[in-house]
N, CA, C and O atoms as a DFTB+ gen file, in Angstrom:
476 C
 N C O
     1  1      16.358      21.973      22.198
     2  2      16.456      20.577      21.859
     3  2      15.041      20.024      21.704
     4  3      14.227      20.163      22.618
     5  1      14.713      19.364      20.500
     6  2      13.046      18.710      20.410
     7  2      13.567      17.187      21.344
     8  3      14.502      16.392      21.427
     9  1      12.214      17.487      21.922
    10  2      11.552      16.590      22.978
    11  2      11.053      14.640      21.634
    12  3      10.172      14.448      20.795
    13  1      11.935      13.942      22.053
    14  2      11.497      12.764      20.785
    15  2      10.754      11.748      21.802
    16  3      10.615      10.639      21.286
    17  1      10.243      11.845      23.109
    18  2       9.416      11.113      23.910
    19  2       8.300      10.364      22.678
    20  3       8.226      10.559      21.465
    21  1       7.570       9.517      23.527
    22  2       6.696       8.557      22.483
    23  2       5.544       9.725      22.240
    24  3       4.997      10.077      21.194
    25  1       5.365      10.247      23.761
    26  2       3.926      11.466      23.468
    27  2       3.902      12.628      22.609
    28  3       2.910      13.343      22.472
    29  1       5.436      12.868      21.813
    30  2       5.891      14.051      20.994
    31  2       5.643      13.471      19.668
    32  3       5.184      14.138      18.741
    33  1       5.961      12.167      19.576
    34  2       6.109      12.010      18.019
    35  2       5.203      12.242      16.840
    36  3       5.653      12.354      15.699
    37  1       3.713      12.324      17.172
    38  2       2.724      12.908      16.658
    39  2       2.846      14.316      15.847
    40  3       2.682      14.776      14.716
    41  1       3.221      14.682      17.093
    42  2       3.591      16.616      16.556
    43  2       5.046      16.368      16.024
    44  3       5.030      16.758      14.856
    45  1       5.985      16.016      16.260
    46  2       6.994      15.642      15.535
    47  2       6.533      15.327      14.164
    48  3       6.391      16.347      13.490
    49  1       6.247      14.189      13.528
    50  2       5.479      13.693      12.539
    51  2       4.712      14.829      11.997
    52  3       4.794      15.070      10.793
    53  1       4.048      15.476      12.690
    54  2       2.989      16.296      11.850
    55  2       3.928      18.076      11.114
    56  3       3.519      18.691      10.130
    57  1       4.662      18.314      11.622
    58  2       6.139      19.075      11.739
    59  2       6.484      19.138      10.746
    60  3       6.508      20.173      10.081
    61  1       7.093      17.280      10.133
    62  2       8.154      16.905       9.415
    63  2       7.027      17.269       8.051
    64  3       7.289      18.171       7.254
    65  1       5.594      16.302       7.928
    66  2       4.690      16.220       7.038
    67  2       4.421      17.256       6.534
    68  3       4.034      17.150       5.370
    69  1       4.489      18.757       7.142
    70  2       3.734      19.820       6.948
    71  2       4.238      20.795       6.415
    72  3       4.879      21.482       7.210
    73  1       4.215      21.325       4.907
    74  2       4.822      22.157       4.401
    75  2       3.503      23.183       4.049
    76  3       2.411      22.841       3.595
    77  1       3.914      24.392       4.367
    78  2       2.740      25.740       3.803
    79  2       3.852      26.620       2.631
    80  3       4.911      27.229       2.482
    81  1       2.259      25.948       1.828
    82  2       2.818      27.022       0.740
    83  2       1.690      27.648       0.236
    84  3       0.626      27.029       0.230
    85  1       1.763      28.875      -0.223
    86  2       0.446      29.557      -0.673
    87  2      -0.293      29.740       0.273
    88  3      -1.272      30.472       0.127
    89  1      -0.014      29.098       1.549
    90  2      -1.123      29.347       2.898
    91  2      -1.955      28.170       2.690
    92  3      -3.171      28.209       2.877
    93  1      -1.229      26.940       2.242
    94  2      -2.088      25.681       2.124
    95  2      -1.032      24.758       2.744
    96  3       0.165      24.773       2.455
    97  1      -1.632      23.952       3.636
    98  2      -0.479      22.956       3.674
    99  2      -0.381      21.268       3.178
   100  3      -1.207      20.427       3.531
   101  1       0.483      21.061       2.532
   102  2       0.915      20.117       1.724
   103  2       1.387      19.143       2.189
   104  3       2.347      19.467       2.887
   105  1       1.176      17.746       2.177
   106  2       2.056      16.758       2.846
   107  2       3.369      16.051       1.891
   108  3       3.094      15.065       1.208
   109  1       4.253      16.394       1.885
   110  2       4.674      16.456       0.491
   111  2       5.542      14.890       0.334
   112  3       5.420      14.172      -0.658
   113  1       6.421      14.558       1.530
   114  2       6.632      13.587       1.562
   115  2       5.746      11.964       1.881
   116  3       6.247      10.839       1.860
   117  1       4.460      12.307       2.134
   118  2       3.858      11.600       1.909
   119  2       2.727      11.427       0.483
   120  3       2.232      10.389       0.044
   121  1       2.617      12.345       0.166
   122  2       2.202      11.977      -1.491
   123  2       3.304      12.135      -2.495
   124  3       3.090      12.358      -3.687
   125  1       4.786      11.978      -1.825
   126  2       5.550      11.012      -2.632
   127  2       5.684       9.267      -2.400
   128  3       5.884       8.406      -3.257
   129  1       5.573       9.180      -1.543
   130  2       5.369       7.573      -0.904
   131  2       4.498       7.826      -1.421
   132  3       4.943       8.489      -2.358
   133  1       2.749       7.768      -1.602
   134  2       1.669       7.396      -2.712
   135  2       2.474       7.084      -3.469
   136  3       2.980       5.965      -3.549
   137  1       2.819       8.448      -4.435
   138  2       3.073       8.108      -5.919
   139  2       4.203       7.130      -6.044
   140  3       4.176       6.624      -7.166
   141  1       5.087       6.725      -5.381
   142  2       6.176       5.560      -5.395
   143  2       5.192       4.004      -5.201
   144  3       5.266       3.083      -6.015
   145  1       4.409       3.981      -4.107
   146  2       3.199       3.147      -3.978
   147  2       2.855       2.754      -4.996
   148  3       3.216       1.670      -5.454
   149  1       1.973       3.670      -5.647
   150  2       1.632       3.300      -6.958
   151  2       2.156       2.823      -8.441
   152  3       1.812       1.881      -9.156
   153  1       3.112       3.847      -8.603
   154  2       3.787       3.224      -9.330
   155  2       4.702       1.682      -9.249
   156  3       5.038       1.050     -10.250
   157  1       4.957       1.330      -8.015
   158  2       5.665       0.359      -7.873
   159  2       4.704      -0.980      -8.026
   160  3       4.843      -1.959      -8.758
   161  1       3.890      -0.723      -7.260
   162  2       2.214      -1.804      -7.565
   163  2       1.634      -1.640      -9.067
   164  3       0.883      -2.495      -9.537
   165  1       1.900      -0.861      -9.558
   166  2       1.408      -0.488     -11.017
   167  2       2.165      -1.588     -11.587
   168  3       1.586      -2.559     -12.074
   169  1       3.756      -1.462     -11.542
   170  2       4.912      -2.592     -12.483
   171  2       4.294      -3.814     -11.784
   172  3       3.251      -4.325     -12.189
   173  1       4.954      -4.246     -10.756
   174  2       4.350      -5.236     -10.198
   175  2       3.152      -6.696     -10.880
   176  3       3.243      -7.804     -11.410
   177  1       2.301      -5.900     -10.490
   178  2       0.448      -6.403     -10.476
   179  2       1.182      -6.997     -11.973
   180  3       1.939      -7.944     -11.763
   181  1       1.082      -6.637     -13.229
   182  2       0.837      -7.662     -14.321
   183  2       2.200      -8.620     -14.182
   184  3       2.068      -9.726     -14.708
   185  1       3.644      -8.326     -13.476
   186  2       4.417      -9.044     -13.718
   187  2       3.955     -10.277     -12.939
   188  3       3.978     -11.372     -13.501
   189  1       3.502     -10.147     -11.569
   190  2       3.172     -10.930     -10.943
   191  2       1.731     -12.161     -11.416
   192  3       1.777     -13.372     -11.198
   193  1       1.035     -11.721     -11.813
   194  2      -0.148     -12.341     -12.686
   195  2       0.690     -13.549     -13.806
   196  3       0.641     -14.776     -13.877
   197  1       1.568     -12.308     -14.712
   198  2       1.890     -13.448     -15.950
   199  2       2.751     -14.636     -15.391
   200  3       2.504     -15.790     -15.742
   201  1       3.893     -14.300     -14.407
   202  2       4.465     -15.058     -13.828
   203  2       4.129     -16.203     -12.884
   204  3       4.950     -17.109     -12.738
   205  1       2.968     -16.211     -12.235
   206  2       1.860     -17.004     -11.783
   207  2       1.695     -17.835     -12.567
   208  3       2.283     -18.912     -12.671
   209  1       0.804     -17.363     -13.245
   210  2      -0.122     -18.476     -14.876
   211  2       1.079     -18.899     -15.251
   212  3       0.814     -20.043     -15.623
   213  1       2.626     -18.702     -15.462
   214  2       3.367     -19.455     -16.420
   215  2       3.719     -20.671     -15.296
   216  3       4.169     -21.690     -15.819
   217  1       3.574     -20.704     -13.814
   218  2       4.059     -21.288     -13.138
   219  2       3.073     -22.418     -12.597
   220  3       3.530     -23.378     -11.975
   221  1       1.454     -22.256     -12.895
   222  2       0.366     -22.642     -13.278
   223  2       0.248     -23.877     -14.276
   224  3       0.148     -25.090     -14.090
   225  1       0.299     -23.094     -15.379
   226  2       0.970     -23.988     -16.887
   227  2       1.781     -24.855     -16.925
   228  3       1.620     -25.893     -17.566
   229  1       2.810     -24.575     -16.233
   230  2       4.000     -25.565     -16.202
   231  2       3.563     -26.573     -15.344
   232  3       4.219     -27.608     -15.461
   233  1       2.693     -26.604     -14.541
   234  2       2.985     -27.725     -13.353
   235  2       1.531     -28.349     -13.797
   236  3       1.369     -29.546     -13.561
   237  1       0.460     -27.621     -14.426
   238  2      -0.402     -28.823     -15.058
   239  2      -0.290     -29.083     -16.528
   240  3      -1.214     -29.729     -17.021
   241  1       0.614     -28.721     -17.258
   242  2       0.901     -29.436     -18.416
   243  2       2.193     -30.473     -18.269
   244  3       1.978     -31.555     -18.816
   245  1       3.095     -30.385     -17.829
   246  2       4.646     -30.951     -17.729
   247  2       3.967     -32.289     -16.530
   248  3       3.088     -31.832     -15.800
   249  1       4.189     -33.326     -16.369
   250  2       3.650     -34.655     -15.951
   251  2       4.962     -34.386     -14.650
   252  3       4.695     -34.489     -13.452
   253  1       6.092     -34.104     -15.072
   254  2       7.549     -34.648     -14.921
   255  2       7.366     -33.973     -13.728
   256  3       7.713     -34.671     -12.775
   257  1       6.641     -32.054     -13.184
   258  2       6.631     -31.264     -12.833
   259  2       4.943     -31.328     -11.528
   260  3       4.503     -30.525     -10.706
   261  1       4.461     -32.840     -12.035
   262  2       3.512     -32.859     -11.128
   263  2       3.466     -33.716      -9.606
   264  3       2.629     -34.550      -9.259
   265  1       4.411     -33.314      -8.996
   266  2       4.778     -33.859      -7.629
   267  2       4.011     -33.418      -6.363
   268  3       3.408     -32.349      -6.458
   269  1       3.973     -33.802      -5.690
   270  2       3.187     -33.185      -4.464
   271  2       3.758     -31.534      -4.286
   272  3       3.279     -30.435      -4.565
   273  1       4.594     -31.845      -3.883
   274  2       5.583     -30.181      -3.665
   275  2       5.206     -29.504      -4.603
   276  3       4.561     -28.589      -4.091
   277  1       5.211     -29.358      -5.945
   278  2       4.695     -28.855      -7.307
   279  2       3.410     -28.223      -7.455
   280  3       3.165     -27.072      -7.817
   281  1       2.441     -29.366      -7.042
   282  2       1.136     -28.865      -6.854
   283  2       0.715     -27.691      -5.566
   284  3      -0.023     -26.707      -5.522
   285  1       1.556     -28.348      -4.649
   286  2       1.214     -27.105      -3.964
   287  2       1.921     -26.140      -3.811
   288  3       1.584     -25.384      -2.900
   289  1       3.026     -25.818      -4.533
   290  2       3.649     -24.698      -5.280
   291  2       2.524     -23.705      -6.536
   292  3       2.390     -22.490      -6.684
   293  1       1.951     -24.762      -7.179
   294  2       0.937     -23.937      -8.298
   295  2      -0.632     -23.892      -7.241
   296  3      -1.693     -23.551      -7.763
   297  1      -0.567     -24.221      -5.984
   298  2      -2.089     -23.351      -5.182
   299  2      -1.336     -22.319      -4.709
   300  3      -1.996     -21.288      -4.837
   301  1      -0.324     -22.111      -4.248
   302  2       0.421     -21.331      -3.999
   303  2       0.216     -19.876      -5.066
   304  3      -0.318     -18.800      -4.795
   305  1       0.925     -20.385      -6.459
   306  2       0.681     -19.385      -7.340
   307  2      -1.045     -18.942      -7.854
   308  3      -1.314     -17.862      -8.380
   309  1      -1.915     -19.870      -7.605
   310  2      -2.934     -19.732      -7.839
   311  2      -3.356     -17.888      -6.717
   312  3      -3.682     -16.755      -7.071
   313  1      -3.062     -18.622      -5.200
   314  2      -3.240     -17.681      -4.508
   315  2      -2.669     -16.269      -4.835
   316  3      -3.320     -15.238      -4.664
   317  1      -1.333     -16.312      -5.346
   318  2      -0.552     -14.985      -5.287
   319  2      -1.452     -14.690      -6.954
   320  3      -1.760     -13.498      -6.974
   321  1      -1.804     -15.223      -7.932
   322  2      -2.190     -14.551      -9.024
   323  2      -3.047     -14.202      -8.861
   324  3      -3.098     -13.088      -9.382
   325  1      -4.166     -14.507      -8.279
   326  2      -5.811     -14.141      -7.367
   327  2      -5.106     -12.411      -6.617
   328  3      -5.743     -11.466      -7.083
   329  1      -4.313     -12.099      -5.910
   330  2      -3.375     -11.238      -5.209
   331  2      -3.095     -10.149      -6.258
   332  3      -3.414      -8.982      -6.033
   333  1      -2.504     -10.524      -7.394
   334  2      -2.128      -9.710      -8.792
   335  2      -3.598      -9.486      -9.369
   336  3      -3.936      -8.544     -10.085
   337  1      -4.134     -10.179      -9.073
   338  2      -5.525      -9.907      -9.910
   339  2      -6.501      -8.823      -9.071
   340  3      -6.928      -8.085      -9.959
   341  1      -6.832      -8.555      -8.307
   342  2      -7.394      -8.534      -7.082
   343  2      -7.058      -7.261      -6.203
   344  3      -7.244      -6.058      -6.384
   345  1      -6.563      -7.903      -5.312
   346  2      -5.417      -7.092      -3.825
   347  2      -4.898      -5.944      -4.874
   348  3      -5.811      -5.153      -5.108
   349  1      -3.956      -5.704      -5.415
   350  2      -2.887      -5.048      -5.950
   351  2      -3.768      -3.564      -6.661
   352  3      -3.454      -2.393      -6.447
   353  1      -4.965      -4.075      -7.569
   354  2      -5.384      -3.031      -8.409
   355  2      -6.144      -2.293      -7.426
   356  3      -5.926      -1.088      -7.296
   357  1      -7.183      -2.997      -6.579
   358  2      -7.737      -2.264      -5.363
   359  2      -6.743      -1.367      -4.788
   360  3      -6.872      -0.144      -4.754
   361  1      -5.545      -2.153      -4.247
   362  2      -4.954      -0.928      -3.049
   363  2      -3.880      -0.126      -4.244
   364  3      -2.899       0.387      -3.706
   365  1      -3.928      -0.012      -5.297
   366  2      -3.750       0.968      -6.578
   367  2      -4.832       1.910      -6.663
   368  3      -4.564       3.083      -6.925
   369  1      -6.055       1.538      -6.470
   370  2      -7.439       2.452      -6.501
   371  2      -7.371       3.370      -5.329
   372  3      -7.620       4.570      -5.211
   373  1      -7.047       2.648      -4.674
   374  2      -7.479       3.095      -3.154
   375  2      -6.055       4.426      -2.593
   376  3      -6.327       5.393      -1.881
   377  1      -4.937       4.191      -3.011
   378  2      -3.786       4.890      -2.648
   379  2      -3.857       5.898      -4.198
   380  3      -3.094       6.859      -4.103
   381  1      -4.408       5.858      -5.187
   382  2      -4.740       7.106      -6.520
   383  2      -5.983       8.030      -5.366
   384  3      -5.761       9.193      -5.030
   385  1      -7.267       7.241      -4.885
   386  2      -8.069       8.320      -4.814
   387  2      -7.559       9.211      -3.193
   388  3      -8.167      10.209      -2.805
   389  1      -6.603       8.725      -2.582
   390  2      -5.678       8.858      -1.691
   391  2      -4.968      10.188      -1.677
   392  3      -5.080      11.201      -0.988
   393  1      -4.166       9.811      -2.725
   394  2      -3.866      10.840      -3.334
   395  2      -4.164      12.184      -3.641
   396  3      -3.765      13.283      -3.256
   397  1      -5.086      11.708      -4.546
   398  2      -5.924      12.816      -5.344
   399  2      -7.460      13.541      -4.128
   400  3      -8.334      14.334      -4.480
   401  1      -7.320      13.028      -3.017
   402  2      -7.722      13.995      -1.620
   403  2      -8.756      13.130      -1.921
   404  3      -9.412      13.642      -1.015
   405  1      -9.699      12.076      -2.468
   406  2     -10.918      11.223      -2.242
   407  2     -11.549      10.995      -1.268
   408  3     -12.743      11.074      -0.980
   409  1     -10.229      10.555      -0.510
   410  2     -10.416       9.735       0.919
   411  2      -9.554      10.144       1.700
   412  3      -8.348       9.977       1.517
   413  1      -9.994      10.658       2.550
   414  2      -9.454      11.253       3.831
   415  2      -9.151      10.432       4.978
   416  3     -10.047      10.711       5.775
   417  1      -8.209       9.369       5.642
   418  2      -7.425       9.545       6.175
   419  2      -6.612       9.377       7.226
   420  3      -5.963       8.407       7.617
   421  1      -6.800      10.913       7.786
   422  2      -6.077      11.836       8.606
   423  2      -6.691      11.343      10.035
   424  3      -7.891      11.273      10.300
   425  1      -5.545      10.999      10.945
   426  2      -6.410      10.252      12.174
   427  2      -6.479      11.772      13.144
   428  3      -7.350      12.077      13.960
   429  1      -5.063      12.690      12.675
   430  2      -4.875      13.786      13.342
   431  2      -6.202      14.386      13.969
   432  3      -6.529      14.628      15.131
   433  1      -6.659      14.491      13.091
   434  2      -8.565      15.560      13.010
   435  2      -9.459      14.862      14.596
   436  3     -10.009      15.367      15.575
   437  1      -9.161      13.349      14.063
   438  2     -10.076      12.399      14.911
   439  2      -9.682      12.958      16.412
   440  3     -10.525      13.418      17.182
   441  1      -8.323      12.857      16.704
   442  2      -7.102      12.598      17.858
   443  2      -7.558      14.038      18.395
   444  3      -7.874      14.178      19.576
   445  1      -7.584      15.214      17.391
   446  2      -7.866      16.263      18.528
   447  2      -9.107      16.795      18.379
   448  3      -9.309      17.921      18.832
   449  1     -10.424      15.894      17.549
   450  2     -11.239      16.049      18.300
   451  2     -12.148      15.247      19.589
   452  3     -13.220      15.607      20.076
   453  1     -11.610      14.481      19.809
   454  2     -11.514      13.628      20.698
   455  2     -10.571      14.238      22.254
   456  3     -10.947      14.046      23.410
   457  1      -9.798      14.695      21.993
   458  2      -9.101      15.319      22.930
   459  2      -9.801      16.968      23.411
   460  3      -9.579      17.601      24.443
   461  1     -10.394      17.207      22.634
   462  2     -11.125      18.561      23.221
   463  2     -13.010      18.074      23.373
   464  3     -13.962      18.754      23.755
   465  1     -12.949      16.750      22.925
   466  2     -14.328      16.579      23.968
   467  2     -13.829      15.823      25.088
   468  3     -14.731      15.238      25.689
   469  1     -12.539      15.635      25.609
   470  2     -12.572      15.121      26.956
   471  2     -12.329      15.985      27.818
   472  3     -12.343      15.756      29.027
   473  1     -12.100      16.986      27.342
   474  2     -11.760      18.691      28.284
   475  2     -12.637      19.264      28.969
   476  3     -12.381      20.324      29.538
């Protein structure tokens, strides 16, 4: 029976993550989450931008549409299109070079070397 204590779940986790193939090991379900990541922030980022600015537009051209609530509905969108502009393509950069092994990571490495200099 595996042991699911809080102090197991690490090696549990590292278990589930760890596929050898070729004598390499692969994290396979996690550079599918990347690539779902990305792609999903990929659609996203411009829908979110154009949809902003149209919500932008509307509330400083339309008079009818310029109410208190309104305006700060379009700082609102100001903020989230700054977010689409911004936030979104970065952590798109950042989860590609992720991916593609750039940037490493892995706290595992840290955790046991840290644990064999307290030995």
């Amino acid at each position: 029976m595996t042991d699911l204590s809080a102090s197991n779940l690490p090696n549990i986790s590292q278990a589930i993550t760890s596929i050898t193939m070729d004598g390499e090991a692969l994290n396979v379900p996690l550079k599918v989450t990347y690539i779902i990541t990305i792609i999903f922030n990929s659609v996203t980022c411009p829908v979110t931008v154009v949809l902003n600015v149209l919500v932008i537009m509307a509330v400083k051209r339309k008079p009818r549409l310029q109410s208190y609530a309104n305006i700060l509905l379009a700082c609102l969108a100001v903020a989230d299109a700054l977010t689409g502009l911004l936030a979104q393509p970065t952590f798109i950069i950042w989860k590609t070079f992720q991916l593609l092994g750039g940037i490493n990571t892995d706290n595992n490495n840290n955790n046991n070397n840290n644990n064999n200099n307290n030995k």
